[in-house]
C-alpha positions in Angstrom: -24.9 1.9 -10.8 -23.7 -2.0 -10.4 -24.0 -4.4 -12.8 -24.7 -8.1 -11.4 -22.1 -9.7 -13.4 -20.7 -12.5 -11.3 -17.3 -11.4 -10.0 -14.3 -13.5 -10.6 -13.0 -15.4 -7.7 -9.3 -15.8 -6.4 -7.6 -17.5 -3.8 -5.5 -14.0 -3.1 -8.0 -11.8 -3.0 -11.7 -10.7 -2.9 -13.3 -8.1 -5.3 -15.2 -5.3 -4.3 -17.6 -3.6 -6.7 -17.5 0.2 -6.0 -19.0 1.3 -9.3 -19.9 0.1 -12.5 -16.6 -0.9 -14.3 -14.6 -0.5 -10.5 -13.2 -3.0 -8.6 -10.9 -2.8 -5.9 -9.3 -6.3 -5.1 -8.8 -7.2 -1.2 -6.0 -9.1 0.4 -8.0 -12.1 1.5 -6.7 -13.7 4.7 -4.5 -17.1 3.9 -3.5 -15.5 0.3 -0.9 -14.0 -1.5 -1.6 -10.7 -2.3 -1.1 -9.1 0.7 -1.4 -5.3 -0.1 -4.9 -4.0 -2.3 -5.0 -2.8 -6.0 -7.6 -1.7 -7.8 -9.8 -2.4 -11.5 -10.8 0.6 -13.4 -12.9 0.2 -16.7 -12.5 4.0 -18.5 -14.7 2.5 -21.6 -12.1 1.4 -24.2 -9.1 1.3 -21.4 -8.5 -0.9 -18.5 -6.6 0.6 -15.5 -5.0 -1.8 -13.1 -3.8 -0.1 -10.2 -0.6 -2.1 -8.0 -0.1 -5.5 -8.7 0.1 -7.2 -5.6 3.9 -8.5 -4.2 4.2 -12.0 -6.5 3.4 -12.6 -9.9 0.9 -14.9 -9.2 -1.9 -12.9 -7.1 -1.1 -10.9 -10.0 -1.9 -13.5 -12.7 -5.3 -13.9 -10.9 -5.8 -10.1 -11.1 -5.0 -9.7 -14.5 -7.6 -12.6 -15.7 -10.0 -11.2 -13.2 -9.9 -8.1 -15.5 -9.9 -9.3 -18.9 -12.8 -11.3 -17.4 -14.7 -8.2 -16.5 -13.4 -6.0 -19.2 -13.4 -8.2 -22.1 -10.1 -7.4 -23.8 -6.5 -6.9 -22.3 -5.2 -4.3 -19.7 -4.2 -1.2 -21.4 -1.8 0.4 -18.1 -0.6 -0.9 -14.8 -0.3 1.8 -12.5 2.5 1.6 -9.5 1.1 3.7 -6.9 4.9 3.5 -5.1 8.3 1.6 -5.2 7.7 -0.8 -2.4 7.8 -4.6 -3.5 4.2 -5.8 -2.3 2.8 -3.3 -4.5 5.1 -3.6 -7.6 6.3 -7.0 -7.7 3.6 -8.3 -9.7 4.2 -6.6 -12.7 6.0 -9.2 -15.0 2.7 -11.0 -15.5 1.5 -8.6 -17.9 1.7 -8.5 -21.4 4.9 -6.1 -23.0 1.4 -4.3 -24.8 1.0 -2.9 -21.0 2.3 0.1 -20.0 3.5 -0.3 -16.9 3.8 3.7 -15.6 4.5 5.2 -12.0 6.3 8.7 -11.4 9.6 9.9 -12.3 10.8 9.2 -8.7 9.2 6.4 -7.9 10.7 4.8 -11.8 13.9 5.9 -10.3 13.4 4.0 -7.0 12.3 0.8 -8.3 15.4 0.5 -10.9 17.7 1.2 -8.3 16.3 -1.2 -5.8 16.2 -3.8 -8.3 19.9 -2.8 -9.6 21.6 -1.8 -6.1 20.2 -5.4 -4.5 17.8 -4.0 -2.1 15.2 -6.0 -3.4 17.1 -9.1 -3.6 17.6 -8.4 -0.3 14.1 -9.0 0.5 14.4 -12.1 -1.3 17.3 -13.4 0.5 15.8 -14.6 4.0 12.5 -15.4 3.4 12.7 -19.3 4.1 14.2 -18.4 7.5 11.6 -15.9 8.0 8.8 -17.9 6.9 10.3 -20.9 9.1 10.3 -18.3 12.4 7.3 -16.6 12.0 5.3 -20.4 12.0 7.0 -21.1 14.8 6.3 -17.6 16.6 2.6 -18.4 15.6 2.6 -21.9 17.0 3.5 -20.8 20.3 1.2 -17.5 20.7 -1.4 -17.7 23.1 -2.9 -14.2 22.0 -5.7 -14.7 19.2 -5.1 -11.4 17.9 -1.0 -11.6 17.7 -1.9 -14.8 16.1 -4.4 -12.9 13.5 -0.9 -10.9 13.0 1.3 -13.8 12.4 -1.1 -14.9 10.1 -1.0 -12.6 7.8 2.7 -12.2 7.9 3.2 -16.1 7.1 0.9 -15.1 4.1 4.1 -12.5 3.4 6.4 -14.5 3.8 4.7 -17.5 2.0 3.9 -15.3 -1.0 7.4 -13.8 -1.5 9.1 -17.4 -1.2 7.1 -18.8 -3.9 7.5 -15.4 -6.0 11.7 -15.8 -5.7 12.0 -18.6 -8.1 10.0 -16.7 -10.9 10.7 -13.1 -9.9 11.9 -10.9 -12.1 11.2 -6.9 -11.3 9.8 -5.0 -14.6 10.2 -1.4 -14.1 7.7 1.3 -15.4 8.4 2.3 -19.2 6.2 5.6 -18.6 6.4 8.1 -16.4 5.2 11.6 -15.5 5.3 14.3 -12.5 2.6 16.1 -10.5 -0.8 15.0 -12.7 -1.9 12.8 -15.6 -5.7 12.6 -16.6 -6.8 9.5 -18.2 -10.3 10.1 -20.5 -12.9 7.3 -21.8 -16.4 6.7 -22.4 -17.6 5.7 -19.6 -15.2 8.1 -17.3 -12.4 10.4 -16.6 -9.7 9.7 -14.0 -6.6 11.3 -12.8 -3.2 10.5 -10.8 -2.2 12.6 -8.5 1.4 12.8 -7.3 2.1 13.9 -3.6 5.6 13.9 -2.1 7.1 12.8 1.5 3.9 11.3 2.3 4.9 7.2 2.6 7.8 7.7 0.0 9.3 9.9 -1.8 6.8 9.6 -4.4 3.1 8.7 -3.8 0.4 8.2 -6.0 -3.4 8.6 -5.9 -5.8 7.3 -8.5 -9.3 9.5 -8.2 -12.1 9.4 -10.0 -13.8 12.1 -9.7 -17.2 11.1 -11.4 -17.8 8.7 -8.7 -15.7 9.9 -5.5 -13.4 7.1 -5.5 -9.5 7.6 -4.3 -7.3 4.5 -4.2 -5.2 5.5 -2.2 -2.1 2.9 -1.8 -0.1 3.2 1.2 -1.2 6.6 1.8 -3.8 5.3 3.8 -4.0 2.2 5.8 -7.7 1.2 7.2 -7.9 -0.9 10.8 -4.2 -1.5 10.9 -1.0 0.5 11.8 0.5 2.3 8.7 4.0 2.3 8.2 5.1 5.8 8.8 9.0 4.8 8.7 9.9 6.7 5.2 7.7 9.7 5.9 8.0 13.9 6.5 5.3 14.2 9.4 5.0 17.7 8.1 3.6 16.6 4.6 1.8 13.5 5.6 -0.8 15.2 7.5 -1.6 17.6 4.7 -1.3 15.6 2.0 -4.3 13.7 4.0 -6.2 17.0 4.2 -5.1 17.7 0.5 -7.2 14.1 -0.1 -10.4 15.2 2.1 -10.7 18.5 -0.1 -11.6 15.9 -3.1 -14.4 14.9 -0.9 -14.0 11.2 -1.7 -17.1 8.9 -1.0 -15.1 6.3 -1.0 -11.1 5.2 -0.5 -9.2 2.0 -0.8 -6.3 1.9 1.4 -3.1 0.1 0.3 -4.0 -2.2 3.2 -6.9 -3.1 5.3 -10.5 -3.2 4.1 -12.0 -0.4 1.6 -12.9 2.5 4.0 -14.8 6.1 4.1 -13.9 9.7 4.4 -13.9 9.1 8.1 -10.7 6.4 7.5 -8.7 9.6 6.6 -9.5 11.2 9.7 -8.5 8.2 11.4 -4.9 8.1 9.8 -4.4 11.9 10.2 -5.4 11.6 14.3 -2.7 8.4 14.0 -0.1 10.1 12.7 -0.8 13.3 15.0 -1.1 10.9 18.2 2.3 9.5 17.6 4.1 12.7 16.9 2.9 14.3 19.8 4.4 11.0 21.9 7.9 11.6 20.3 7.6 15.2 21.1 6.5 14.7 24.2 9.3 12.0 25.2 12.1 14.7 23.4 10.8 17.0 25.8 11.1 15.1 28.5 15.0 14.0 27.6 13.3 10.7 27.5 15.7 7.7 25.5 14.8 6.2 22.5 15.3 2.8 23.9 11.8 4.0 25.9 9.4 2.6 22.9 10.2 -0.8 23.0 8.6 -1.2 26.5 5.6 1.5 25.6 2.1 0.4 25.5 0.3 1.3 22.4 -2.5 3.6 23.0 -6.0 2.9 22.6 -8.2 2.9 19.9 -5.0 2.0 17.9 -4.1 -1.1 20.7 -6.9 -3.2 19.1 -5.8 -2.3 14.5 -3.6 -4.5 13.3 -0.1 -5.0 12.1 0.7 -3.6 16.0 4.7 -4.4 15.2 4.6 -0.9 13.0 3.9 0.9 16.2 7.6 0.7 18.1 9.1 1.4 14.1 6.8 4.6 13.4 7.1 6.4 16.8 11.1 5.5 16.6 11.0 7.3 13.3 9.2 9.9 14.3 11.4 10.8 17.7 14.7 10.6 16.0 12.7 13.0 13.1 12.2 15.4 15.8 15.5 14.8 17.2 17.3 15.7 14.5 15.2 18.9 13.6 15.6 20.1 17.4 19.5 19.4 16.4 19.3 21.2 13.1 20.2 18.4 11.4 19.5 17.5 7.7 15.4 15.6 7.5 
């Protein structure tokens, strides 16, 4: 059951009611979120889940659920290591947990510590300067949809380097935690070698919801470049045996059992290409000139495509070798 409670509004992002007490919270086109994260109301506990790439989409989705909650969040969940979905977390209050895995705790502190995040920081005036002027000159409406979204990027992580400061979890936990309130029960569910090292799922299993962060990706190209294509594909069927009704994707719109399907039959599609091209003694330098194949030719984000099926050949490459994955 919804309520009709007017939902709070944000410049970053739009919310979605999928239950009574759960939200997830969109990228909006033009904002700064650019990844999705999630509102869950236990009944005496707020779960926020990611927390967008810059404090201040964050800001906005921290008042959104005090707004909706009517008291302060209780736990920020990071569903992986990766900045657009942890970067955010300095907005909340030191009475927030922030909590994440073992590994993906690990991860974040040493990105943060061994200048890999910094990194990210360092070139994103030039960045933003080159991708407006790549968008100024595209003739293609849907490479400039693309652009787009990476100018929001590029714009949200400039503004977020002034202020940034990366908090790392102060909880962590392997394999499962179950969360209990009045109003429901949840659980996070680790799996490993899917889009890091250490992935995390949010499902609630009273209403058939999964956020999923970047373990799924709806109408656009996932990144596949820190994946085992050997886990990946069953950690998706692993996900289908909840029988979610729905799933929010770390990116894209919020999507159906079918979206899983989708990514599994992606992932499949551009294994068999490497494969295919190894068998062949095809070069690597191949890709860059490859078309993309349809129905994936009209998702977006196409600019994954060359990085994921280079990952995945020189995967395959090295396990024909007998090399170390």
């Amino acid at each position: 059951m919804k309520t009709t409670q007017p939902l709070p509004v944000s410049d970053h992002f739009s919310l979605e009611q999928l239950a009574d007490g759960v939200y997830a919270a969109i990228h909006r086109e033009g904002g700064g979120a650019i990844g999705n994260a999630g509102i869950v109301d236990l009944g005496g506990r707020t779960l926020i889940y990611d927390t967008f790439i810059a404090p201040r989409p964050a800001e906005d989705l921290r008042d959104a659920a005090q707004a909706l909650t009517g008291r302060p969040v209780d736990t920020v969940i990071n569903s992986h290591w990766h900045s657009d979905h942890i970067w955010g977390n300095q907005v909340f209050s030191q009475c927030t947990d922030i909590l994440s895995t073992e590994e993906t705790r690990r991860r974040i502190i040493a990105a943060r510590d061994d200048g890999d995040y910094q990194a990210e920081l360092a070139g994103a005036e030039a960045d933003l300067e080159a991708t407006r002027a790549r968008y100024e000159t595209a003739q293609d409406e849907g490479q400039r949809r693309e652009l787009s979204l990476w100018i929001d990027q590029c714009q949200s992580v400039v503004e977020a380097k002034p202020i940034l400061q990366v908090r790392a979890p102060n909880l962590t936990f392997t394999r499962r935690l179950a969360f209990h309130g009045s109003k429901r029960s949840a659980e996070l569910i680790e799996f490993v070698g899917g889009h890091t090292q250490s992935d995390l799922v949010l499902w609630l299993p009273g209403e058939g919801i999964a956020f999923m962060g970047d373990l799924l990706f709806v109408g656009c190209h996932p990144w596949l470049g820190g994946c085992d294509p050997d886990s990946l594909p069953g950690i998706l069927d692993a996900v289908s045996g909840l029988a979610p009704r729905v799933l929010v994707p770390g990116h894209g719109p919020v999507g159906t059992a079918d979206s899983v399907a989708q990514m599994q039959e992606y992932v499949l599609t551009l294994d068999g290409l490497a494969r295919a091209m190894i068998q062949r003694g095809e070069p690597e330098e191949r890709i860059d000139g490859m078309a993309i194949p349809e129905p994936y030719n009209r998702w977006q984000i196409t600019s994954f495509f060359a990085g994921n099926l280079r990952h995945l050949y020189r995967h395959r490459l090295r396990e024909q070798a007998g090399q170390p994955l």
